[in-house]
Phi, psi and omega in degrees: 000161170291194211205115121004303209253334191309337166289356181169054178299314222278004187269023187281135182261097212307317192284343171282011189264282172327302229281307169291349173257007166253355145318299195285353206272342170281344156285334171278040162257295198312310178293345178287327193278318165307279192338290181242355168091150197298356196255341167294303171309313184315314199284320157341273182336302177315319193294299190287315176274342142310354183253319185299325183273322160307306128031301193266323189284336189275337206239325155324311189112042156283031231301293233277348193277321179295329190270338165288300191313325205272300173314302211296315183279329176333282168319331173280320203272351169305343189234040142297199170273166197266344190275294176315304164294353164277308193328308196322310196307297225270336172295311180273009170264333157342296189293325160274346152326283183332294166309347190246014169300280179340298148330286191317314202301324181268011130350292169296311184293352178267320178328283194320323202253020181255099204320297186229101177282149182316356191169044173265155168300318141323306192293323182307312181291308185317279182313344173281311174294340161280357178247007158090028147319088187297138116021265193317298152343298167266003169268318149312331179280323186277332188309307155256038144336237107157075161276158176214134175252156207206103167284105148304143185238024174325144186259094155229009168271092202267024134256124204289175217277328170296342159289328199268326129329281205274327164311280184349301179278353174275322170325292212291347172267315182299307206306304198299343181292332178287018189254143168256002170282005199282140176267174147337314219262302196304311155352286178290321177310305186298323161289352193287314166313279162303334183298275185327320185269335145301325175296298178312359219216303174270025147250019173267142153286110151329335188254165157293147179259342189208166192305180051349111162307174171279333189281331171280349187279326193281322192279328180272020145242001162301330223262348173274342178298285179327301183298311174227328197288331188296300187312292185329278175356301191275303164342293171288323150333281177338292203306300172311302184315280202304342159295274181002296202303328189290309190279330199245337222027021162255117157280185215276153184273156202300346175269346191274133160215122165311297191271142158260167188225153200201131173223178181233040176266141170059029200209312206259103167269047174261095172096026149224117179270359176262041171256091210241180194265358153276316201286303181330320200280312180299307159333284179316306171324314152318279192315335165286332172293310186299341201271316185312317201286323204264330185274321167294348120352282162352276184314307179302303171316303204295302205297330154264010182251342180226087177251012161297164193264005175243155171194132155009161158279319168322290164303354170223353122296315161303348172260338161313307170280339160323282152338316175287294170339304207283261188357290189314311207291320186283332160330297170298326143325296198298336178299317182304317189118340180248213185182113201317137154340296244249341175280323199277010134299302174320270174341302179318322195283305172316327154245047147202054121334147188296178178262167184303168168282182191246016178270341177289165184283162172319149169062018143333320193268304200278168182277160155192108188259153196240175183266113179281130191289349188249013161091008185251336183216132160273333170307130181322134174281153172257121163245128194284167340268147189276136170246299166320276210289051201170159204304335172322292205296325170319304184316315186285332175295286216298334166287301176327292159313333189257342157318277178316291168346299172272359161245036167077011175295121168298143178222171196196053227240136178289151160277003176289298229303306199227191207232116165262358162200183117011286168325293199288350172282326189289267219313315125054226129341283177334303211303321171309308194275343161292337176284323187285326182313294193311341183237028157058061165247024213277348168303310194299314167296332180276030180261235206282323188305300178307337190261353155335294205300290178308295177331299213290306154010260166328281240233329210017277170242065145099299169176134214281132170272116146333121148248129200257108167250138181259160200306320179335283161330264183347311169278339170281349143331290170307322202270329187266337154292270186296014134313279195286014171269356177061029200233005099153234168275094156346318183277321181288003181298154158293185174275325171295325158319312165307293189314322175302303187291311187299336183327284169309324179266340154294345206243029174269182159284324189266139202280167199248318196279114158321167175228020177266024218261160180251128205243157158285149153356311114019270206276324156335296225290314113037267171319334189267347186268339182308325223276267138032285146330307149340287182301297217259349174068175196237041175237014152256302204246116189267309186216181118284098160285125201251133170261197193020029166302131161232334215218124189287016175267341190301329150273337164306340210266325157269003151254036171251325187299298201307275133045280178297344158287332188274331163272332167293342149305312168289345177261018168233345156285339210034051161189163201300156152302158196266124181091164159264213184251166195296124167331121188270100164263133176299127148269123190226118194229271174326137144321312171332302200263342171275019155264014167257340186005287225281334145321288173337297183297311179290302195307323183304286190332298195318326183266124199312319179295242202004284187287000141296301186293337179272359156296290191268326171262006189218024168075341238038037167243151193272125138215134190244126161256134182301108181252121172271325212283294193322298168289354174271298194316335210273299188243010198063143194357297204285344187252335180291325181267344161298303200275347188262343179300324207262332185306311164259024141296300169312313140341270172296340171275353183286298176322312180300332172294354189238017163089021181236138198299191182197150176214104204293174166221148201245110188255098193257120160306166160307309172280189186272330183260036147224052131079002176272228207115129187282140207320276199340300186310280165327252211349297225264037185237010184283127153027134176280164193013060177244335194219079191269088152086339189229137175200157174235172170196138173278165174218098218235155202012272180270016160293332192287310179283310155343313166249352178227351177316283175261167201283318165298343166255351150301300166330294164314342167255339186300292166319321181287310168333288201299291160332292163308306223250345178280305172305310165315333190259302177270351182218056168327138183282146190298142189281190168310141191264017162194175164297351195261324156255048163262284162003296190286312182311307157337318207263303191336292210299317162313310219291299214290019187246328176282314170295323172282345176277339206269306158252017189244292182290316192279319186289120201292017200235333182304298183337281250244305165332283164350249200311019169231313193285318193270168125279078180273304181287000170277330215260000169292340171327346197235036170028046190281333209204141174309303193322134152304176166273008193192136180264345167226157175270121175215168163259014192261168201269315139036281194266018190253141167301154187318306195290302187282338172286318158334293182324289182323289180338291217277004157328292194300348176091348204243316198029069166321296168316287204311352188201354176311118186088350193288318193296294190341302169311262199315316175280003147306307165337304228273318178324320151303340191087038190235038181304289186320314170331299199278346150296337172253002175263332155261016172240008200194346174236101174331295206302310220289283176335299193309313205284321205279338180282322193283313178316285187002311223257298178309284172001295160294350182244005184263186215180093175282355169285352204253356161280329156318323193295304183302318173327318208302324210257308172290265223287150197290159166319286171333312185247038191274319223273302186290320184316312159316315174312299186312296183321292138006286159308320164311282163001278194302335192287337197280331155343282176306307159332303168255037132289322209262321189282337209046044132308130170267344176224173184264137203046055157302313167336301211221103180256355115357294179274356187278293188312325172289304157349272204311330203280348184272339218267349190282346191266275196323323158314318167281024192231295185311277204311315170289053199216293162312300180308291197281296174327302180306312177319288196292323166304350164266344192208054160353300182274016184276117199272344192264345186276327176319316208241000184261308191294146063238294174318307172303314184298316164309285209304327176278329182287349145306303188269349217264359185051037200169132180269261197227000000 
């Protein structure tokens, strides 16, 4: 699985690393000793340093000295209390919390203390232009970027958000710990401080208690915009501008952001009905409310911060007509006798605004226009700061209505009033910062104004929500339409049949759906989100992703739904739909279906409507998304990633026959065995012209805070996209070098597709080992994610999702999916005589590399003794056998690796990350083993809720330390 730390282990400085974790851990001692009393921490102590001399004995190569040490606390913590043994769970997962607090910061403090970090932009930009890369050439490439990160709300984030909170603030105190003007006094205060926030962090309850709706899944990624993402954003721009400026001698201009943000909270119903087209509308409504809240925020700052008395001719007619605009609008009212509510609320909100600071001068707060003195304009200059007259009050509107909206208020607001996209809040804005040039104030514009400027870019009304449907709906949409058209079953048609009809009703006038017509419930709910879509346009709503695409009526079929919503909408507003309509993206998840992608994409193509609308409404660029999770479950890593490698070849060559761009979208997990892996690294093992400037990718569950949590690491992974997708793009990674090794990759991918099916699918004994070995079946208990664990009820591993079979696997330590089969492969290979090959295809091919480094990576963080343990103790006698086999297997895989590696040992590469491993296993290990123990228990006493809440308390812990769920 991946690693929090694998994009830049190596830059952690182990002794301020250690230093700090021997802080955090003697205050979480201090708190053991108030808390639960000195005679529980010793037996802590006793405990942690027997796991610790195992450890040591196991990483000497002492094995047989490790497996009496390993027995012997097995044995000690097997035979606590059930009380005891949660205390046990919940300390050392606390400590491993801690460690991996400790890591992030010093992530930052190496960011911070680095001149020119390694895959920054400065360096990247540096080495292109010495390796002959023009100027023009690289400024035009970062310029029509275009990445989009698309925050997922996969349930692989197993702390709940009020922990993620008080890590945050423990974060934010060692960085303040780190200044060296801090006195004696300060000092103290700030451990006294962390002293408080450990204490607080074990008297917090760890578990979630209740399911998470998608709208709470929606607000903790509203809540990474806010918390960091906000902060980041202008930061990592600034960093790009200055590069540019260094290499090229142009920055980057204030409105160009390589990166976009995109998310699938509240967007992905595939295989969740508690994803309904009211959460879809409420979800967007949030997020236009977070965006109205954060930009007035803005403003307000801006309105003291910019008190010059000059502006533009420009910038003060626009404000001249503002001015006139309100006047004309309240005159008229006033005529009336009244004075609309909703200004006079407005007004009302602005002025009890929070209070002023108190330094400012009086009347600070108020408009104020002045007559300009120097004979170039007569129109009022608007001078900040402002209150009334300004984008505030639009803002203030515009929050306001979406209040009333989402609570079900009739609102009835002039469109002058408030802000229906972005652009009208950026005009503005421009004009301000143009104006401020133009009166030689451009040190002043290039402050707070600019990086507005960039948020608004950026972020527009905060970040366009995906919506995900699987294809299956759509024909049961249809088929339930051309019934009651009497036109007969949609789904039994052939495929030129289908293609024939949609064809036609696209390129008709008239709407398809009736609107007296009666639907199930279903197919309602199906129609109300096209409706939904409709309404709200595509500056809320970004794509449609249809999952299980196999077939080009599967996208025709949802832009004739989409198609036909946007005219029954516009004719019951009596004006057009707002935006165009949503990007239709195709999902190719099964091996099956991505080898067919690239078929899929010419028959799309072939057809003339189509490749008009993808012309006139999509710029003419194709976008296909990739599914990892599905495919590794199905056919295993190594086959999954090879087949998604020919796919989007096949892909990017459909397009190219037909003049059309293509921008792949990458649907990647967090682990490894759903397709995850340090960003830098994926980017850059992908397809030669797979990656022209443009890419999307998810980023799930605890990754998302992982990488985006604080501002300073954000900023650091937003450079690595960029850099990676710039180099992938002017200096593409080499495709294979013959034919002959597509050949050896073929034969891998067969043997080791046959093997992992042979047991995960073929073998009659594996289902009921799964289920003895893992906690799988416990883990819906653990209110992680809206989403089921299984998209049908079934007990078969077919329906069970990607995420909880990862998940399980990697409790246990053994992380199967991630490598099943791969040993198989490679010793055919070698059996073949393709030993030197393959040896020269990880030494000459990225892709190749990529895939052998990351089996690597898992391989070093999995641990067959303590996967050996769990067999010993769950699983019957009987199926005892295979676990050995598996084991074995495991055996042969790591064999082969560092044969194919020249490695002699695993994560010879990165001894960093090796060294970060090892410092977790004396607390996690004793975690696994009470895991065992509270498993054997509860499989004896089913309804037992404290054995319930002590395995939730492991499953944490562990999911701590391995730093990665699913």
């Amino acid at each position: 699985m991946t690693d929090t730390t694998d994009d830049i282990a190596e830059e952690i400085s182990f002794q301020a690393f250690e230093d700090d974790c021997r802080l955090l851990g003697s205050l979480l001692n201090d708190v053991l000793q108030r808390e639960v009393g000195q005679q529980f921490t010793e037996k802590v102590e006793r405990e942690r340093i027997l796991s610790q001399s195992a450890c040591n004995m196991r990483i000497a190569g002492i094995e047989d000295a490790a497996e009496v040490l390993e027995k012997k606390l097995a044995l000690e913590l097997s035979s606590m209390t059930l009380e005891e043994a949660a205390s046990f769970a919940r300390t050392f997962s606390h400590f491993l919390n801690l460690m991996g607090i400790a890591e992030t910061h010093h992530r930052v403090r190496r960011i911070k203390n680095t001149i020119q970090l390694s895959k920054s932009c400065d360096d990247i930009f540096s080495k292109m232009i010495q390796s002959g890369t023009s100027p023009e050439d690289l400024y035009n490439a970062v310029c029509e970027q275009e990445i989009e990160i698309v925050l997922t709300a996969h349930p692989t984030q197993i702390n709940r958000r009020t922990l993620q909170y008080k890590h945050l603030r423990i974060a934010h105190l060692l960085e303040y710990n780190d200044r060296a003007d801090l006195g004696h006094e300060e000092r103290e205060m700030l451990i006294e401080d962390l002293r408080r926030e450990v204490t607080s962090l074990w008297q917090t309850d760890e578990l979630r208690r209740h399911k998470p709706t998608p709208v709470d899944e929606a607000r903790a990624g509203l809540h990474i915009v806010e918390q960091s993402l906000w902060k980041a954003v202008p930061h990592y721009l600034r960093r790009v501008s200055a590069a540019l400026k260094k290499h090229t001698g142009r920055p980057l201009p204030l409105t160009c952001t390589p990166i976009r943000f995109g998310s699938w909270m509240g967007g992905d119903r595939d295989g969740n009905p508690n994803v309904t087209a009211k959460v879809t509308r409420d979800v967007c409504f949030l997020a236009r409310w977070m965006a109205a809240d954060l930009y007035i925020r803005e403003i307000d700052s801006l309105r003291f911060e910019l008190s010059m008395n000059r502006c533009s001719d420009e910038l003060a007619k626009f404000a001249y007509e503002i001015l006139e605009a309100e006047n004309q609008y309240e005159e008229r009212h006033q005529e009336n006798g009244y004075q609309t509510s909703h200004r006079a609320h407005a007004k009302h909100s602005v002025c009890n605004s929070p209070a002023l600071p108190t330094q400012l001068p009086a009347g600070a707060d108020m408009p104020a226009c002045t007559e300009c003195n120097d004979g170039e304009s007569q129109l009022p200059i608007l001078e900040f700061p402002v209150t009334d007259h300004s984008d505030s009050f639009e803002l203030i509107t515009t929050r306001r209505r979406i209040e009333e909206i989402l609570e079900g208020i009739p609102c009835d607001y002039d469109p002058s009033q408030y802000y229906e996209n972005s652009a009208q809040l950026l005009e503005p804005l421009m004009l301000c910062c143009e104006s401020m040039q133009s009166c030689g104030s451009d040190i002043l514009a290039d402050g707070r104004l600019a990086d507005l400027i960039r948020r608004v870019s950026t972020f527009g009304m905060i970040y366009q929500i995906l919506v995900d449907q699987e294809s299956g709906k759509h024909s049961e949409t249809l088929d339930a339409i051309t019934e009651y058209l009497d036109m007969g079953t949609y789904s039994e048609w052939d495929e030129e049949k289908k293609l024939e009809f949609l064809v036609t009703e696209l390129k008709g006038k008239r709407p398809l759906v009736p609107p007296t017509i009666e639907v199930s419930a279903e197919v309602r709910e199906v129609l109300d989100t096209f409706r939904v879509a409709a309404e709200l346009g595509s500056e809320s709503l970004g794509a449609y992703v249809i999952s299980m695409a196999s077939k080009a009526s599967d996208i025709l079929a949802v832009e004739l739904l989409q198609k036909d919503a946007r005219l029954a909408v516009s004719g019951e507003l009596g004006r057009p739909c707002p935006d165009n309509t949503l990007r239709v993206v195709p999902l190719f998840e099964t091996v099956k279906d991505l080898r067919g992608a690239g078929s899929v994409i010419r028959k799309l193509l072939s057809i003339d409507w189509y490749r008009n609308h993808i012309i006139e409404n999509d710029n003419g660029l194709q976008e296909v998304m990739v599914g990892y999770s599905d495919s590794g479950k199905d056919s295993g890593r190594f086959t999954a990633a090879w087949e998604l490698y020919k796919a989007q070849e096949d892909v990017v060559a459909a397009c190219k026959e037909f003049g059309i761009k293509v921008t792949l979208f990458h649907g990647r997990g967090g682990s490894i065995g759903r397709g995850g892996g340090p960003t830098y690294l994926a980017i850059q093992s992908q397809p030669p012209g797979s990656v022209m400037g443009t890419l999307r990718s998810t980023e799930q569950g605890e990754m998302v805070q992982a990488k985006f949590g604080l501002a300073q690491t954000a900023v650091r992974q937003l450079e690595i996209y960029t850099t990676a997708v710039l180099l992938a793009t002017l200096h593409p990674p080499d495709p294979p070098r013959s034919m002959n090794w597509r050949e050896v990759m073929e034969k891998i991918s067969e043997v080791s597709q046959q093997y992992y099916r042979s047991i995960v699918y073929e073998n009659e004994q594996f289902l009921e080992y799964f289920r003895e070995v893992t906690p799988e079946a416990e883990l819906g208990n653990l209110n992680i994610g809206s989403r089921p664990t299984r998209r049908k009820k079934s007990s078969g591993i077919g329906h069970l999702r990607a995420i909880p079979w990862i998940f399980a696997w990697t409790q246990t330590r053994f992380v199967l999916p991630a490598w099943l089969g791969i040993g198989a492969g490679l010793e055919a290979a070698c059996a073949k005589g393709y030993k030197e090959e393959l040896q020269a295809m990880y030494r000459e091919w990225p892709f190749f590399q990529c895939a052998i480094d990351l089996i690597e990576m898992v391989l070093a963080k999995s641990d067959l003794s303590i996967a050996k343990h769990y067999d010993e103790v769950l699983v019957s006698p009987s199926r005892q056998k295979l676990g050995e086999e598996l084991r074995e297997a495991f055996r042969m895989t790591e064999k082969y690796v560092l044969l194919v590696s020249g490695h002699e040992k695993l994560t010879e590469n990165n001894k960093s990350l090796k060294r970060l491993i090892e410092s977790r296993l004396p607390f996690l290990n004793p975690i696994n083993m009470i895991q065992v123990e509270i498993l054997r228990r509860l499989r004896g006493d089913v309804n037992n809720q404290k054995l319930r809440d002590a395995l939730l308390i492991t499953i944490n812990g562990i999911a701590a330390g391995m730093r990665n769920t699913g």
